[in-house]
HTML snippet that shows the backbone in 3Dmol.js (N, CA, C, O; Angstrom):
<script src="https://3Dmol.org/build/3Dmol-min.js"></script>
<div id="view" style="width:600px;height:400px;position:relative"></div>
<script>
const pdb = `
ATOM      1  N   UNK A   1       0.838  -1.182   0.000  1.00  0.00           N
ATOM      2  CA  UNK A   1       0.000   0.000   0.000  1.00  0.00           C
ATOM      3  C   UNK A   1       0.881   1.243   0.000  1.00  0.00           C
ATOM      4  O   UNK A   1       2.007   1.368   0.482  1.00  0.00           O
ATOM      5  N   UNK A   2       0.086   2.188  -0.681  1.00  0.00           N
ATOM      6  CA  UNK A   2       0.936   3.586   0.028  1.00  0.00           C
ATOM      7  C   UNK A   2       0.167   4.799   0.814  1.00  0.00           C
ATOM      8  O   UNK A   2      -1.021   5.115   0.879  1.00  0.00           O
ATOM      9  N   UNK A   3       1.082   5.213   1.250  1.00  0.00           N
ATOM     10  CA  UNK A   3       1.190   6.594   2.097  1.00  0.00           C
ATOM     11  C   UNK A   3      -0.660   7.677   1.725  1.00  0.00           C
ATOM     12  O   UNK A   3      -0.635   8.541   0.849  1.00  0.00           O
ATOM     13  N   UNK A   4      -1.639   7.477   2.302  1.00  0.00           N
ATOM     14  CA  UNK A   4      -2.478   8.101   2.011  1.00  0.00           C
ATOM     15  C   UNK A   4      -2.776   9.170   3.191  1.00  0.00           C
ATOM     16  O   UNK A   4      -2.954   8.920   4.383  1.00  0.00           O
ATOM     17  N   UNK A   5      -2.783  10.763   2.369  1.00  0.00           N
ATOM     18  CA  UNK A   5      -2.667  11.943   3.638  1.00  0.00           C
ATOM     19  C   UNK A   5      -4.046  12.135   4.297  1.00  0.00           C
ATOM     20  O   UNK A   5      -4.147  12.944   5.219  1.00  0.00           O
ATOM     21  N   UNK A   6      -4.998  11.509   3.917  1.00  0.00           N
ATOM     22  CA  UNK A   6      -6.627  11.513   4.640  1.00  0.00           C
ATOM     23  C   UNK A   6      -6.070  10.774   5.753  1.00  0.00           C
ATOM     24  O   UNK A   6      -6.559  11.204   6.798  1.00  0.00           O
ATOM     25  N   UNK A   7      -5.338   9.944   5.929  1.00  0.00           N
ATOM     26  CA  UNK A   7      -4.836   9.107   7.428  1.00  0.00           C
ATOM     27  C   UNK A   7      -3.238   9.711   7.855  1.00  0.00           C
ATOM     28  O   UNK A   7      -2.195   9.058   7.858  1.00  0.00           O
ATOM     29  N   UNK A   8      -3.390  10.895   8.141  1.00  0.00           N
ATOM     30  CA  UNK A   8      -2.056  11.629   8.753  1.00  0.00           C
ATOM     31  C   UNK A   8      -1.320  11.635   9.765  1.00  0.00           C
ATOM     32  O   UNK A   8      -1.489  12.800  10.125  1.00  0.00           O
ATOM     33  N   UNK A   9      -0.685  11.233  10.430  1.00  0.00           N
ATOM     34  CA  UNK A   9      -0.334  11.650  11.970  1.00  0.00           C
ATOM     35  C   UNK A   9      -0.817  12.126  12.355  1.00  0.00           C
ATOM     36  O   UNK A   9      -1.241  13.045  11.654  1.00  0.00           O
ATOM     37  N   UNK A  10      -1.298  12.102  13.771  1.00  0.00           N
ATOM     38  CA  UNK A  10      -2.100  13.304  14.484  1.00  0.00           C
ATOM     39  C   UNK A  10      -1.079  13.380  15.704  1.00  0.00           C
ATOM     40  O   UNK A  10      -0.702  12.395  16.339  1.00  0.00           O
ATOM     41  N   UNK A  11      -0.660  14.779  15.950  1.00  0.00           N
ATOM     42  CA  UNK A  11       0.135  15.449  16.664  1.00  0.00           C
ATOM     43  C   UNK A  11      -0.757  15.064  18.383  1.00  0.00           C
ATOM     44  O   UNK A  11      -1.872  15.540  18.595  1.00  0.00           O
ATOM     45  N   UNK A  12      -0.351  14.556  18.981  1.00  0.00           N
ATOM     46  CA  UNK A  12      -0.741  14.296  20.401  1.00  0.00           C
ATOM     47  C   UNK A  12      -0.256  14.895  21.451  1.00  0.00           C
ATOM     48  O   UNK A  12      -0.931  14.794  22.475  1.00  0.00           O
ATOM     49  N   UNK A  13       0.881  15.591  21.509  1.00  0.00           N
ATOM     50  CA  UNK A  13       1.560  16.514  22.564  1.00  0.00           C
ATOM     51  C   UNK A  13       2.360  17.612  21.645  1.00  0.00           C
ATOM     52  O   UNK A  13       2.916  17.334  20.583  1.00  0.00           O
ATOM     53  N   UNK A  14       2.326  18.612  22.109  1.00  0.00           N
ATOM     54  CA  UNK A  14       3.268  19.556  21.486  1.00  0.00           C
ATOM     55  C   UNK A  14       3.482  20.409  22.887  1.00  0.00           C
ATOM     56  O   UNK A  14       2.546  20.500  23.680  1.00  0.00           O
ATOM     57  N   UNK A  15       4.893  21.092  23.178  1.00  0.00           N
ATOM     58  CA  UNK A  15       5.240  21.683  23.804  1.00  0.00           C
ATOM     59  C   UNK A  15       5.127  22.929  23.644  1.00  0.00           C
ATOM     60  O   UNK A  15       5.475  23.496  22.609  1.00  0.00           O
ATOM     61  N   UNK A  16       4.511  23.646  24.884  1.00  0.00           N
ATOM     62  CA  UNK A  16       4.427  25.322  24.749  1.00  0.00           C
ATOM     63  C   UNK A  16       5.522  25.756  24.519  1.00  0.00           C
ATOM     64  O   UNK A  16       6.550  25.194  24.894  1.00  0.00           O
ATOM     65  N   UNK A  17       5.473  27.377  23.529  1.00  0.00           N
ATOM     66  CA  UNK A  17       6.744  27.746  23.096  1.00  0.00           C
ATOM     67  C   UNK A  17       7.427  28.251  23.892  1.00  0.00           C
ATOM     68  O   UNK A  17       8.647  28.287  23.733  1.00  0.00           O
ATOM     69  N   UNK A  18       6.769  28.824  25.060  1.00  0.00           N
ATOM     70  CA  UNK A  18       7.402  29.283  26.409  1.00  0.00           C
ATOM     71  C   UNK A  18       8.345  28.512  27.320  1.00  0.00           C
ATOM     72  O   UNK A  18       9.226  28.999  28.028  1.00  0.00           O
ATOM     73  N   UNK A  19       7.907  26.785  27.143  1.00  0.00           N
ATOM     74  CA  UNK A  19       8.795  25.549  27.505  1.00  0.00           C
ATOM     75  C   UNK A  19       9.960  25.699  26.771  1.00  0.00           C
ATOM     76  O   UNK A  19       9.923  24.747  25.992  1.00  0.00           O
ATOM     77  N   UNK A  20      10.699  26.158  26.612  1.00  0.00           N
ATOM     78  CA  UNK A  20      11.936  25.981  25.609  1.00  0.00           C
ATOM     79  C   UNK A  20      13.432  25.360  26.292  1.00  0.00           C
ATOM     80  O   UNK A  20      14.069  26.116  27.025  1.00  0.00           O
ATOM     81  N   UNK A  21      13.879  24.157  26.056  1.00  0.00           N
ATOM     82  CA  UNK A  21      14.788  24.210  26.588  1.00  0.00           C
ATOM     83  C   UNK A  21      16.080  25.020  26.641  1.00  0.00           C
ATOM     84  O   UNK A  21      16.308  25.853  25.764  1.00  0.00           O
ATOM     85  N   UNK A  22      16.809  24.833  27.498  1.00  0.00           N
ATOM     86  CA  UNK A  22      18.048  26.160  27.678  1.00  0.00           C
ATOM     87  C   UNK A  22      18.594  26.590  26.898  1.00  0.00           C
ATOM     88  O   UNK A  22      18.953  27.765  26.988  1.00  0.00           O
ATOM     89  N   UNK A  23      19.011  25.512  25.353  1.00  0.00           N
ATOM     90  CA  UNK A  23      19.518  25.987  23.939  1.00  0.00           C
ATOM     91  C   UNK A  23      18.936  27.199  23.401  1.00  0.00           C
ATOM     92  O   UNK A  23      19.410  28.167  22.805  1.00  0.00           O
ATOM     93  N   UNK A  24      17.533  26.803  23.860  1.00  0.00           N
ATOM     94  CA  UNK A  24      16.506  27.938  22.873  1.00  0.00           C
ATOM     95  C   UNK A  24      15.955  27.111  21.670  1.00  0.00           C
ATOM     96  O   UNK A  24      15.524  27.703  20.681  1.00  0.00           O
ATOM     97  N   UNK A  25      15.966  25.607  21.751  1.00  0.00           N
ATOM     98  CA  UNK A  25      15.087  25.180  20.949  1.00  0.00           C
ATOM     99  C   UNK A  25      13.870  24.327  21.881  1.00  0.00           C
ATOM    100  O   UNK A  25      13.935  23.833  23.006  1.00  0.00           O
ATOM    101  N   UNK A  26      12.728  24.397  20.861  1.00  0.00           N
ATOM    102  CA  UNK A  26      11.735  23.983  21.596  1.00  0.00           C
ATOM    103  C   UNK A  26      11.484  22.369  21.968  1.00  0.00           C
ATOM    104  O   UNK A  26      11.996  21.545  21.210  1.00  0.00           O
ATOM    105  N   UNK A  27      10.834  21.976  22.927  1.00  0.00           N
ATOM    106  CA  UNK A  27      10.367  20.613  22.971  1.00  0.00           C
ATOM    107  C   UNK A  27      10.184  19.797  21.579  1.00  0.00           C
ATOM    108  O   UNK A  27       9.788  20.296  20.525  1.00  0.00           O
ATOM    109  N   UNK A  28      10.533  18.509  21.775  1.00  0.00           N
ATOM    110  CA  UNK A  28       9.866  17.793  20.478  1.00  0.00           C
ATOM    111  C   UNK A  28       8.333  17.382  20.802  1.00  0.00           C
ATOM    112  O   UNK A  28       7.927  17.175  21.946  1.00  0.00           O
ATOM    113  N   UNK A  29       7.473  17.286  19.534  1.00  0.00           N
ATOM    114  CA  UNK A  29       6.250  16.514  19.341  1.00  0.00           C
ATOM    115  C   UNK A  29       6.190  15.080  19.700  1.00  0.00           C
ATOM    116  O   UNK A  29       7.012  14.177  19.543  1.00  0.00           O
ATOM    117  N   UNK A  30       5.383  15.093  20.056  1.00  0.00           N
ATOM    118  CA  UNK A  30       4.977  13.771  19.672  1.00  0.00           C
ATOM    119  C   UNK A  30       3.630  13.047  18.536  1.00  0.00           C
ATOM    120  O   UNK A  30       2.483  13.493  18.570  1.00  0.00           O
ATOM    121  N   UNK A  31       4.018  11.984  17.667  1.00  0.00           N
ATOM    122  CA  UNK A  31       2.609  12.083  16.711  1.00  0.00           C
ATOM    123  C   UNK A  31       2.047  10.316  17.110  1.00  0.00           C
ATOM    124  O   UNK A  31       2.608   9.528  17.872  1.00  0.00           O
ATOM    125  N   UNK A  32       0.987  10.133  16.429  1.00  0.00           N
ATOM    126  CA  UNK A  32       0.156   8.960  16.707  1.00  0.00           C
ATOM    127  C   UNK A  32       0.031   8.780  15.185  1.00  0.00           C
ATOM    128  O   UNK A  32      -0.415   9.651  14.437  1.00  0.00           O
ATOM    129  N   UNK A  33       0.589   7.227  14.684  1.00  0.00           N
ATOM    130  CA  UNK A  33       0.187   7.078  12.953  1.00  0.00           C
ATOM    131  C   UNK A  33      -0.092   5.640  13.202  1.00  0.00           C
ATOM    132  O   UNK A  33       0.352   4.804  13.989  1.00  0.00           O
ATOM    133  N   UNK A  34      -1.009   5.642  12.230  1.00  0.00           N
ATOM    134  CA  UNK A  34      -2.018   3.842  12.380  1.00  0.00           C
ATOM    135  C   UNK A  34      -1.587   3.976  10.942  1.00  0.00           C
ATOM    136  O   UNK A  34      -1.539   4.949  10.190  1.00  0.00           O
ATOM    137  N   UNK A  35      -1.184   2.271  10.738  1.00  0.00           N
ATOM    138  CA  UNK A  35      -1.469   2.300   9.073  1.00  0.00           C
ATOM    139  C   UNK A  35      -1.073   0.553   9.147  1.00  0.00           C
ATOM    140  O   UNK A  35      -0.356  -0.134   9.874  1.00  0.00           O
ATOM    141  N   UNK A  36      -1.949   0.300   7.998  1.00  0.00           N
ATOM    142  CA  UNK A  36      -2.289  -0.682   7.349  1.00  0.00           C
ATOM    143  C   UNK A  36      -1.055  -1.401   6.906  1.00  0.00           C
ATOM    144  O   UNK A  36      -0.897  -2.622   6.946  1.00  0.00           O
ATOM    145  N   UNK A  37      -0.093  -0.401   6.425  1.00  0.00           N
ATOM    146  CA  UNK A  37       1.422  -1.181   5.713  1.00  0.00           C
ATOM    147  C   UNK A  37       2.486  -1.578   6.919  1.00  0.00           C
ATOM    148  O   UNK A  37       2.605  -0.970   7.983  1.00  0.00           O
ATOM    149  N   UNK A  38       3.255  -2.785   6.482  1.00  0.00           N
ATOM    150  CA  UNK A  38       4.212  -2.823   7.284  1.00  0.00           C
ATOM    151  C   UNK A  38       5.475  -1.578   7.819  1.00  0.00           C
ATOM    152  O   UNK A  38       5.952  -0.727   7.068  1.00  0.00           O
ATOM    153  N   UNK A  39       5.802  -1.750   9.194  1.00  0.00           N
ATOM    154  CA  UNK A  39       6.999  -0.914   9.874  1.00  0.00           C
ATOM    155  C   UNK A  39       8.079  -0.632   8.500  1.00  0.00           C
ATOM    156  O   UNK A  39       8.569   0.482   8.313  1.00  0.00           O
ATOM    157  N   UNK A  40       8.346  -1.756   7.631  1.00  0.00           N
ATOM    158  CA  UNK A  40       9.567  -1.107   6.887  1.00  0.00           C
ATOM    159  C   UNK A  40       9.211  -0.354   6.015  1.00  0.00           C
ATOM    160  O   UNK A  40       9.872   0.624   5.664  1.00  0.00           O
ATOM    161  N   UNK A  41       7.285  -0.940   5.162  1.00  0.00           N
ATOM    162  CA  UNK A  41       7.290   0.115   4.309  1.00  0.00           C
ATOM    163  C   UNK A  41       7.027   2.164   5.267  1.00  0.00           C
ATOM    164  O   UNK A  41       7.429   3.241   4.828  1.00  0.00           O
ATOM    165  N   UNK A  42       6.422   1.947   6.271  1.00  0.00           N
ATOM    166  CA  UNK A  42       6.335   2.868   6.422  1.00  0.00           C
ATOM    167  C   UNK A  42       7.954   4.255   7.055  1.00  0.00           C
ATOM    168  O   UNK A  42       8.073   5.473   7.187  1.00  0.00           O
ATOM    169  N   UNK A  43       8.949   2.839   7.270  1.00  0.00           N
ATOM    170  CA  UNK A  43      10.063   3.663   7.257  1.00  0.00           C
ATOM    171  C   UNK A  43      11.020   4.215   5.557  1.00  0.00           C
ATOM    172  O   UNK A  43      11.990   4.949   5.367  1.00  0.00           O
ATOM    173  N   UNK A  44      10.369   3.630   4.879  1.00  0.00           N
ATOM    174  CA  UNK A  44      10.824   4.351   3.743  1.00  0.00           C
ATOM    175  C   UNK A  44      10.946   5.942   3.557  1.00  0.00           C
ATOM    176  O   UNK A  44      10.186   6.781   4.041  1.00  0.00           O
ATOM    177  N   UNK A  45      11.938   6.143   2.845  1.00  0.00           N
ATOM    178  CA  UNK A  45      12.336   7.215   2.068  1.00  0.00           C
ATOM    179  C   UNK A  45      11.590   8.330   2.066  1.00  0.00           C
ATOM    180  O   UNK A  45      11.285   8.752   0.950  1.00  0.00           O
ATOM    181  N   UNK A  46      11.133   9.045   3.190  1.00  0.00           N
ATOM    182  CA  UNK A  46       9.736  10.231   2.568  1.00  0.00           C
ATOM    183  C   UNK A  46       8.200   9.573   2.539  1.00  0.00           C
ATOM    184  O   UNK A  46       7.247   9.854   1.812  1.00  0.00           O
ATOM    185  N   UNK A  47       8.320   8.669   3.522  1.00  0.00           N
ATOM    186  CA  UNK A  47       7.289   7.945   3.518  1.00  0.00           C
ATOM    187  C   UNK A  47       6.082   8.903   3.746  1.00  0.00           C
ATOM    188  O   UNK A  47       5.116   8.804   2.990  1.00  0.00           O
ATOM    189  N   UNK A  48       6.083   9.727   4.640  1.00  0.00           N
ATOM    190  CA  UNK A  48       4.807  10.729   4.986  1.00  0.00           C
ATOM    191  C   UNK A  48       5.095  12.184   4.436  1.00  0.00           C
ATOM    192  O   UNK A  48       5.657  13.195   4.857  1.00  0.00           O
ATOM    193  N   UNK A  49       4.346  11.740   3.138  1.00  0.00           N
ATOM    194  CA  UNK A  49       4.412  12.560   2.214  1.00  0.00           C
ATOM    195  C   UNK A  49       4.575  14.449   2.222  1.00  0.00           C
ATOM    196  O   UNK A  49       5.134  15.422   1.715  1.00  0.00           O
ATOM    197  N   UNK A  50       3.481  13.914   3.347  1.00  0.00           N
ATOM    198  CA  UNK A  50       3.069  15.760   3.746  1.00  0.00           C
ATOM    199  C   UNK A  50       3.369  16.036   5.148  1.00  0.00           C
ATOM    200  O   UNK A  50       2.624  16.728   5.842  1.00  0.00           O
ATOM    201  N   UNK A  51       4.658  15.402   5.657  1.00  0.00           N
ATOM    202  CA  UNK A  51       5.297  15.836   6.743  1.00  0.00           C
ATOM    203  C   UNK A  51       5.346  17.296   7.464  1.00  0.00           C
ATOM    204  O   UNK A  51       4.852  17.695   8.518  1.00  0.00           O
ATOM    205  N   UNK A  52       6.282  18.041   6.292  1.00  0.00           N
ATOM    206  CA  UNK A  52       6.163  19.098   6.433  1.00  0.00           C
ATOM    207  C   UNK A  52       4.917  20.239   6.906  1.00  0.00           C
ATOM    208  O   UNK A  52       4.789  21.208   7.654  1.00  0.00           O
ATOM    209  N   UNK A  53       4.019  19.332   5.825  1.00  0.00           N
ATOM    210  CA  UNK A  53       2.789  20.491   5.949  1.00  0.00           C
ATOM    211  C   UNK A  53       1.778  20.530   7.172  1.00  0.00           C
ATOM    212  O   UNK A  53       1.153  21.428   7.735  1.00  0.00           O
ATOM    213  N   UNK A  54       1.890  19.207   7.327  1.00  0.00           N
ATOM    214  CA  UNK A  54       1.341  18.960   8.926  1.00  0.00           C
ATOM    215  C   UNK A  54       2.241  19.389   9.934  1.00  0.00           C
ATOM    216  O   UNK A  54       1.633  19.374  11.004  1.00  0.00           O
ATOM    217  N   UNK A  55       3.234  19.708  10.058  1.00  0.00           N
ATOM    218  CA  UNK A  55       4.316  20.084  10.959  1.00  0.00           C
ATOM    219  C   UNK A  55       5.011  19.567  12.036  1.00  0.00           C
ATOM    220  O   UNK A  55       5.008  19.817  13.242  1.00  0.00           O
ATOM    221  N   UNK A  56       5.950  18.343  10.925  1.00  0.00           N
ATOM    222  CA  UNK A  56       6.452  17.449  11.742  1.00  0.00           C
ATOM    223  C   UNK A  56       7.891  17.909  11.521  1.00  0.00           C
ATOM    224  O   UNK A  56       8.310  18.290  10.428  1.00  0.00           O
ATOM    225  N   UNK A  57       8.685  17.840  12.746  1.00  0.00           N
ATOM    226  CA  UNK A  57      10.063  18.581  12.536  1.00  0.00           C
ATOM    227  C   UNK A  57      11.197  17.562  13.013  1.00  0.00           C
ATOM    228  O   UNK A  57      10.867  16.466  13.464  1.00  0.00           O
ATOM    229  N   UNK A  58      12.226  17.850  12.933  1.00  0.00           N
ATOM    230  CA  UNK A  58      13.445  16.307  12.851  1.00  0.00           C
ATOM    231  C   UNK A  58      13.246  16.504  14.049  1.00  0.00           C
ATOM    232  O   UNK A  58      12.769  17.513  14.568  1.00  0.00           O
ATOM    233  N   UNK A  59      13.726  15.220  14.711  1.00  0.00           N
ATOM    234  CA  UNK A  59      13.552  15.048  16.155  1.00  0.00           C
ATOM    235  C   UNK A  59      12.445  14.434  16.510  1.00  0.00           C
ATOM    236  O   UNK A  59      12.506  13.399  17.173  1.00  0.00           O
ATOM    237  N   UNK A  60      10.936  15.125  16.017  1.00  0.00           N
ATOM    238  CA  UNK A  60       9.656  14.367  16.452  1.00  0.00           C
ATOM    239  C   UNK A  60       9.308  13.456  16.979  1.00  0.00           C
ATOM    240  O   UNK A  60       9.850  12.595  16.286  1.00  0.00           O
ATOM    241  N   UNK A  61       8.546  12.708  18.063  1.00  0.00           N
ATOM    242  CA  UNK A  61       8.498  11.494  18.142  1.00  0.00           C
ATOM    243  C   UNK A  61       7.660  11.467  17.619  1.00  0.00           C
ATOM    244  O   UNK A  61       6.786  12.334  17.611  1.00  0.00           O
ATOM    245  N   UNK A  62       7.690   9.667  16.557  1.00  0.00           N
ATOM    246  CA  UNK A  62       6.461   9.088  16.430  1.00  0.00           C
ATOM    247  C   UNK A  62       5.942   7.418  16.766  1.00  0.00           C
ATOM    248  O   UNK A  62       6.401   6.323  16.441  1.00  0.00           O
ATOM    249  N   UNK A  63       5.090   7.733  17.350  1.00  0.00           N
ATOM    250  CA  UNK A  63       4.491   6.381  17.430  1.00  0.00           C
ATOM    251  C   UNK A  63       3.522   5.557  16.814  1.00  0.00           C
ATOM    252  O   UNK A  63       2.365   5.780  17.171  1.00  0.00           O
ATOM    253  N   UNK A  64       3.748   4.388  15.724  1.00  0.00           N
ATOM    254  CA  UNK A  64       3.769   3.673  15.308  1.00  0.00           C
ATOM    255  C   UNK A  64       2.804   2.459  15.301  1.00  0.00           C
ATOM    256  O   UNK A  64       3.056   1.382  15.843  1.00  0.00           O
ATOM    257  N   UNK A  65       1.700   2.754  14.641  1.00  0.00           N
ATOM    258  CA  UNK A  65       0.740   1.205  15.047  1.00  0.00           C
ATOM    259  C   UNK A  65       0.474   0.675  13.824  1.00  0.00           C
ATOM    260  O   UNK A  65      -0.332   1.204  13.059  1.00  0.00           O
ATOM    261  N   UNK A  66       1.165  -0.470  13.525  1.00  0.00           N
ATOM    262  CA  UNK A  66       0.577  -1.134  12.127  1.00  0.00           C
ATOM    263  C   UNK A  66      -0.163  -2.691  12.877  1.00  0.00           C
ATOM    264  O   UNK A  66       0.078  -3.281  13.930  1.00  0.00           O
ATOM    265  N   UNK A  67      -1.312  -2.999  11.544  1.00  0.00           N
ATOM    266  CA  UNK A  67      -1.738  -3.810  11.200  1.00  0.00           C
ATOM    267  C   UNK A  67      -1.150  -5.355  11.824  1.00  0.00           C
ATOM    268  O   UNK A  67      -0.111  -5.903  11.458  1.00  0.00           O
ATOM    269  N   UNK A  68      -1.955  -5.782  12.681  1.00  0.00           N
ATOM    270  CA  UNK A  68      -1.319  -6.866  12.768  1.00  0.00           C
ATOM    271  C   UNK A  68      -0.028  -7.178  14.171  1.00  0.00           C
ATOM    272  O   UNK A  68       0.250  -8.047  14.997  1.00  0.00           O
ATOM    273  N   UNK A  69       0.359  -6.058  13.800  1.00  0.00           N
ATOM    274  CA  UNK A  69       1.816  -6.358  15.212  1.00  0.00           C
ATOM    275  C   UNK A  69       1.623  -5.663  16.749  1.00  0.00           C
ATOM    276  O   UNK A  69       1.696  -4.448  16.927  1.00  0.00           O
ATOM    277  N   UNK A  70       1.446  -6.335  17.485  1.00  0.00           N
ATOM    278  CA  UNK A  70       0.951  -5.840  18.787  1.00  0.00           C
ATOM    279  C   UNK A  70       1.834  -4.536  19.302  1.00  0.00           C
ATOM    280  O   UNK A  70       1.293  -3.600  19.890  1.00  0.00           O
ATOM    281  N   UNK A  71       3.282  -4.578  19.011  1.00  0.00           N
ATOM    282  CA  UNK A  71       4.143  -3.535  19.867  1.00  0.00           C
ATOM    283  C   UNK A  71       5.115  -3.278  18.512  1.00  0.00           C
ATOM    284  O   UNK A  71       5.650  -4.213  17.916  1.00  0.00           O
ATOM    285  N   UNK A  72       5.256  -1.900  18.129  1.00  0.00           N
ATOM    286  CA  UNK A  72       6.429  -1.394  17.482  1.00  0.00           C
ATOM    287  C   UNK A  72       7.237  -0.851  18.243  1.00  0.00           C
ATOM    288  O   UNK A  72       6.849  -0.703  19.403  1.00  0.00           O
ATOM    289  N   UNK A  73       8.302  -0.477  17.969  1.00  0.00           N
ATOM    290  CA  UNK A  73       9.518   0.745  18.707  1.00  0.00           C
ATOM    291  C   UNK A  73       9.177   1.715  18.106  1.00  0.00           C
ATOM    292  O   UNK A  73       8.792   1.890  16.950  1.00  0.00           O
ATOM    293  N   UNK A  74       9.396   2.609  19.274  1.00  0.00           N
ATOM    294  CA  UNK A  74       8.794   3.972  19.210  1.00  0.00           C
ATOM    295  C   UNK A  74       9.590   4.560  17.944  1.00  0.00           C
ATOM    296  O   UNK A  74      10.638   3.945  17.745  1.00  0.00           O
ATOM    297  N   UNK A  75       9.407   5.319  17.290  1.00  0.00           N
ATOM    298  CA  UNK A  75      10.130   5.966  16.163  1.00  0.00           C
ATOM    299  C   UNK A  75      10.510   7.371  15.850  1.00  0.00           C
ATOM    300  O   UNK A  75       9.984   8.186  16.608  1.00  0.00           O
ATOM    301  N   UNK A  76      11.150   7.779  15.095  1.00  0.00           N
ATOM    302  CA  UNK A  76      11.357   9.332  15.644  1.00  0.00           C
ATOM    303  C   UNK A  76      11.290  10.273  13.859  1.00  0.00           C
ATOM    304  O   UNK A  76      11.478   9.619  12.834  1.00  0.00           O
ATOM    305  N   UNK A  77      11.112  11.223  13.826  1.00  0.00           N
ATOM    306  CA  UNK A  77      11.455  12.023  12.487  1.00  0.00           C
ATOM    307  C   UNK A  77      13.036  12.161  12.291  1.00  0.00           C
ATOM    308  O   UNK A  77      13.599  13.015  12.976  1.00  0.00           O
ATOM    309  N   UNK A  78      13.820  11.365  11.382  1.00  0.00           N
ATOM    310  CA  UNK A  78      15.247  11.510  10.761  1.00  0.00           C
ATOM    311  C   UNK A  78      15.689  12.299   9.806  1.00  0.00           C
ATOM    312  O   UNK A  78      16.784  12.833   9.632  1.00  0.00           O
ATOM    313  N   UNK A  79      14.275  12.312   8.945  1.00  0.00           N
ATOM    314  CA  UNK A  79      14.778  13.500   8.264  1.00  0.00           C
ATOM    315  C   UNK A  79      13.759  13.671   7.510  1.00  0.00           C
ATOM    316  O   UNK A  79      12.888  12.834   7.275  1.00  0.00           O
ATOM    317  N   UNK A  80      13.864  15.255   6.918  1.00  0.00           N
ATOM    318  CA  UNK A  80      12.681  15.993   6.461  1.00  0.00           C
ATOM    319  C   UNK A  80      13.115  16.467   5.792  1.00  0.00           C
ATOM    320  O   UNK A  80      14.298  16.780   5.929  1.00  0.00           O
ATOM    321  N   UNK A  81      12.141  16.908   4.275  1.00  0.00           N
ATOM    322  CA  UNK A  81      12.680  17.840   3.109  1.00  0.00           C
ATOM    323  C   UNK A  81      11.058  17.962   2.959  1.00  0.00           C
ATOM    324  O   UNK A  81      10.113  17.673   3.695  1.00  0.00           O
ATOM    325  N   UNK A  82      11.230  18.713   1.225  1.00  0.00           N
ATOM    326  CA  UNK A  82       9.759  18.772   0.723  1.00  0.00           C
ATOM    327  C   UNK A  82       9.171  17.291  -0.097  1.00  0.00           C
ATOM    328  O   UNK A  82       7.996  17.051  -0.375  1.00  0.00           O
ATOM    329  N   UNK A  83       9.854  16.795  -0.253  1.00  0.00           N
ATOM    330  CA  UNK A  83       9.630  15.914  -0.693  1.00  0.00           C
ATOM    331  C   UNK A  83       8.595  14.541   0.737  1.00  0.00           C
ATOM    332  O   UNK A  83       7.750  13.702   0.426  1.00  0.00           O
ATOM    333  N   UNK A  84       8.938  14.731   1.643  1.00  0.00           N
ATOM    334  CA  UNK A  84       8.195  13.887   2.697  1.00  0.00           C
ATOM    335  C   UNK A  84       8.937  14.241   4.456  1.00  0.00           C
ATOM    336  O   UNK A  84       9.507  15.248   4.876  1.00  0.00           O
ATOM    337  N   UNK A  85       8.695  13.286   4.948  1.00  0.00           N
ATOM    338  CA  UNK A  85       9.155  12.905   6.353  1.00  0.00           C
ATOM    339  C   UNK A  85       9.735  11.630   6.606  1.00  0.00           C
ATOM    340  O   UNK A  85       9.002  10.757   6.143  1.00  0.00           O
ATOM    341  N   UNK A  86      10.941  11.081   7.254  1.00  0.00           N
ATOM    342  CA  UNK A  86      11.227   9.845   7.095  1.00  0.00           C
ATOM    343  C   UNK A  86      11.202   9.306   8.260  1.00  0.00           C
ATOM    344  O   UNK A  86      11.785  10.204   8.867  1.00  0.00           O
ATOM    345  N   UNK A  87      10.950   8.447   9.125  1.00  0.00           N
ATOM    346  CA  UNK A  87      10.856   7.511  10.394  1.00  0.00           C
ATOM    347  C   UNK A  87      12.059   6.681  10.526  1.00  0.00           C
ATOM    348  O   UNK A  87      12.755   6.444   9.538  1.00  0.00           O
ATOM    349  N   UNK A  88      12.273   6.340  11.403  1.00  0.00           N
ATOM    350  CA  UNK A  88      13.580   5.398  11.957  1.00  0.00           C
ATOM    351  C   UNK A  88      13.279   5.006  13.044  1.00  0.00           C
ATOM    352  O   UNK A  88      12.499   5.750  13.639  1.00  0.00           O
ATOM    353  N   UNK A  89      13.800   3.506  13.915  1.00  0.00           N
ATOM    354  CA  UNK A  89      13.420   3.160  14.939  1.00  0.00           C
ATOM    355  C   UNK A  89      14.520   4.004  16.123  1.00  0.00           C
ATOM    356  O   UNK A  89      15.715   3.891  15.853  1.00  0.00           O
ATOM    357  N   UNK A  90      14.288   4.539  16.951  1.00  0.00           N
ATOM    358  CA  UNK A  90      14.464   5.311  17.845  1.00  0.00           C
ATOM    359  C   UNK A  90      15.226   4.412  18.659  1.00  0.00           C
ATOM    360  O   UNK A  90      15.912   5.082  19.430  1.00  0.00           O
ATOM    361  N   UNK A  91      15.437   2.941  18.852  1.00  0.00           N
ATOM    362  CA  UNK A  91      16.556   2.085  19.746  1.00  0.00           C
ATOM    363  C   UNK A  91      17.727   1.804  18.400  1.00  0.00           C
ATOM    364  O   UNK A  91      18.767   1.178  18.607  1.00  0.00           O
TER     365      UNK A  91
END
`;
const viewer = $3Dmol.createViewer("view");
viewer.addModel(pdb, "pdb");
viewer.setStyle({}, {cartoon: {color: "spectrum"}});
viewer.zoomTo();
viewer.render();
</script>
C-alpha cells in the first residue's frame, strides 16, 4: 500500500513555546500514525508525504501502530525535506 494523507499523523503533545529548553530550541512533538502497511514500508524514504505540511520537525516522536503487530519501537522524524518525512526506529 501507500502513504495516504486523509490518514495523517495526528500530533498528540506539542510543547508550549514558552517551555523551551536552555539551547533555545523547543520541545519535540509527539505524533500517533495507524497504518495498514508494514513498519519497513512505512520507514521508507519520505514515507509521509506531507510531513512538512502537517508540521512534523526532525527530532519528532512518532508512534507507530501497524496492522497486525501488537508492539512497534517507538520511532522518531530523521529526516525531512519537501519531498516527505522519514521515520527510523528510535533504539
Amino acid at each position: 500500500m501507500a502513504y495516504n494523507p486523509l490518514n495523517s499523523p495526528i500530533c498528540t503533545f506539542s510543547p508550549m513555546q514558552n517551555i523551551a529548553q536552555s539551547n533555545g530550541t523547543s520541545g519535540k512533538q509527539v505524533w500517533q500514525y495507524d497504518s495498514a502497511d508494514s513498519l519497513a514500508t512505512v520507514q521508507g524514504s519520505a514515507y509521509i508525504d506531507n510531513g512538512v505540511s502537517i508540521g512534523m520537525r526532525l527530532g519528532d516522536i512518532v508512534d507507530v501502530s501497524v496492522s497486525g503487530v501488537l508492539k512497534t519501537p517507538r520511532q522518531y522524524v530523521s529526516a525531512l525535506s519537501a519531498a516527505g518525512a522519514t521515520i527510523s526506529s528510535a533504539t
